[in-house]
N, C-alpha and C positions, 0 to 999 in steps of 0.2 A: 534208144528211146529219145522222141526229141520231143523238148519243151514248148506248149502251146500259149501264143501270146493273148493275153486276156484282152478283151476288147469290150470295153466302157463306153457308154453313150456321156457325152460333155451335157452336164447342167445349164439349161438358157433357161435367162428370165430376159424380158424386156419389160421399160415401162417408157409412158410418154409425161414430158413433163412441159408445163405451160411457160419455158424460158428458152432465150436462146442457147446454143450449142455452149456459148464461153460462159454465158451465169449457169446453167446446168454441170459443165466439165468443173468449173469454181466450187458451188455449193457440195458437190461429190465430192471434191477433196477438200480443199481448204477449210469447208465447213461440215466437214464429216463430222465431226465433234457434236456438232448441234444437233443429228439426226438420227446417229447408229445408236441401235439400240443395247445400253450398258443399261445393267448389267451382266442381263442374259449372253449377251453375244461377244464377251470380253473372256479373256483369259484371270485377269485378276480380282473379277466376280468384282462384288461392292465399293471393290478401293479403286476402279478405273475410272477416270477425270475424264480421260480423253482423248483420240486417236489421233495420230498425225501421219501427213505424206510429208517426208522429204525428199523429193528429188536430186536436191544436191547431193544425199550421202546415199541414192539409192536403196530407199529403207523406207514400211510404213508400221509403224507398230504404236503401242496404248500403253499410257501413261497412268501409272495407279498416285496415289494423293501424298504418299511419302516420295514423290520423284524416281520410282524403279519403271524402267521401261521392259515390256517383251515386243519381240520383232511377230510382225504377223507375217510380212512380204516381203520379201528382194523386188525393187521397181527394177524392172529389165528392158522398159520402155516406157517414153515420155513424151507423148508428142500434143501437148494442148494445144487445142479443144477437142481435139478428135478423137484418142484413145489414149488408155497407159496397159501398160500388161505388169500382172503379178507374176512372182515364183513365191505362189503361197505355202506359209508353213508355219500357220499356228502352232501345229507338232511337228517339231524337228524332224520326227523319223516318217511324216509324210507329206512330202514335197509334190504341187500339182500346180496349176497355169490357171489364172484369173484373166480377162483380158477384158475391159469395159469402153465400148465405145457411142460415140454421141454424134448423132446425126439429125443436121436438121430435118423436121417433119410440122408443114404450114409453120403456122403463130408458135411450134414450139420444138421440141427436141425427144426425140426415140433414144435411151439409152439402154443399150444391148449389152445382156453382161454371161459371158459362156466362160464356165468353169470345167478344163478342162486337166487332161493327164492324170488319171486316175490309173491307167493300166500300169502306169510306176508304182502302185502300192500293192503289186502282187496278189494275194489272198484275202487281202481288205478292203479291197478296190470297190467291189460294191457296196457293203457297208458303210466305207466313209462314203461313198457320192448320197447314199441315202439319208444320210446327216445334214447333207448340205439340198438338198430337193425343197424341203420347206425352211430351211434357212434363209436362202437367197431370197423367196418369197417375201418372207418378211422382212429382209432388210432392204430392197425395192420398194416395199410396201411404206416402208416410214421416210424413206428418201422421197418417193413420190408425193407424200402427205406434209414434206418438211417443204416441196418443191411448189 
């Protein structure tokens, strides 16, 4: 008997935002804080302050108001302004691939964000991506509104 590989369609959201590639790739990260939306889209619900990339330690995760952090991402690429890739993993036990990239387009910037590797969570594979279909919406959604 042999085992059939599940095969997931990757999550794309794009939006366009009115800045260049370097203040759009900036406000994403360095200013995620001001935009993501907490506390819905946090792990530590009401008590999260705030998200941060660090690149230096390879790590993006949120800050709850007594100073306890959870990891959301392993940054496994970093190449500003153009793109970073995640090893997302809100939940420990389901590890999948973020990858957000910024291109200019005219007076502003297309940022493309495909949420992939799903077929890593076996049996829940569709499930979790359907969690995440109008999630990313919305968190595009307030990035582009914050942009």
């Amino acid at each position: 008997m042999t085992m059939q590989a599940v095969s997931v369609e990757p999550v794309r959201r794009t939006v366009t935002v009115g800045r260049s590639v370097e203040e759009a790739f900036a406000l994403f990260t360095e200013g995620i804080s001001t935009w993501w939306p907490f506390p819905s889209h946090s792990i530590g619900g009401a008590d999260t302050v705030a998200a941060v990339f660090k690149p230096e330690s390879g790590r993006l995760y949120e800050v709850l108001a007594d100073g306890t952090e959870h990891d959301w991402a392993d940054i496994v690429e970093w190449s500003p302004p153009e793109r970073f890739v995640l090893a997302w993993h809100p939940n420990p036990e389901r590890r999948t691939e973020v990858e957000v990239r910024f291109i200019a387009a005219g007076e502003g910037t297309r940022v493309e964000l495909e949420h992939r590797g799903w077929e890593r969570l076996g049996a829940v594979a569709h499930e979790a991506r359907a969690s995440y279909v109008s999630g990313w919406t919305l968190i595009l959604g307030k990035y582009g509104a914050a942009a």
